[in-house]
Residue, then its C-alpha position, 0 to 999 in steps of 0.5 A: x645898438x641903434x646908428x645914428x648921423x651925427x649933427x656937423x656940431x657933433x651933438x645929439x640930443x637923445x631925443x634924436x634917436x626915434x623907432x624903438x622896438x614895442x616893449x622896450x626902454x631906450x638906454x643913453x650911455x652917456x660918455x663918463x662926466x661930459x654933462x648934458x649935450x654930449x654925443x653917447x650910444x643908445x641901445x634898446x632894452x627888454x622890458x623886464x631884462x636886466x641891462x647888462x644882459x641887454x648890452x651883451x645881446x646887442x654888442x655894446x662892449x663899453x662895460x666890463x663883463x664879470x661874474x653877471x651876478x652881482x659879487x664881483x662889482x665890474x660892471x659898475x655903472x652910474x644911473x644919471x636919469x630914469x627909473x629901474x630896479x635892482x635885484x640883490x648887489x654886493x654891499x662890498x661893491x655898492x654901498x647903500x650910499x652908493x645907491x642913493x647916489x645911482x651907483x649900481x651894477x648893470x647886471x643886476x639892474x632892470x630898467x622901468x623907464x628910458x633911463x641915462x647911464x655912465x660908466x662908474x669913475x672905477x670901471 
């Protein structure tokens, strides 16, 4: 998890957060329902990691942690902005509609660009 001074507005434009590590993608987990500028957490993610794995490893603690394998439906995330892949989800958990609308669970989800989450509405 990357800190990061806050502007005396209190906004910081992801953009702000510079210094990535080679071979990584930026992850902006982005406060539930704030809009655009709001302030949020970046943390860096392996490519070809899956995030909650990512997340685990460096200590971001904002998403529930189940069953890491996609049956359980906790770790519920929203993707807002970017591109990814996912592996096989539990339709109980993420409905085919729930997934054209960017609902899928971070543990079973690989990230392919920069990409914005949040936390699901029932997370």
């Amino acid at each position: 998890v990357q800190e990061v001074v806050m502007p005396a507005d209190g906004v910081l434009a992801p953009e702000a957060v510079t210094d990535r590590p080679a071979g990584t993608f930026r992850c902006w987990l982005q406060p539930r329902g704030e809009g655009d500028d709001v302030t949020g957490t970046w943390f860096d993610v392996v490519d070809g990691e899956r995030l909650l794995h990512e997340m685990i490893k460096r200590g971001v603690s904002d998403i529930p942690v189940g069953c890491r394998g996609g049956g359980c439906g906790v770790c519920r995330v929203r993707i807002l902005d970017g591109d990814y892949r996912t592996k096989r989800m539990s339709r109980k958990h993420v409905t085919e509609a729930d997934e054209a609308e960017g609902f899928v669970l971070a543990c079973r989800v690989i990230p392919t660009s920069d990409i914005v989450i949040e936390l699901a509405p029932d997370s």
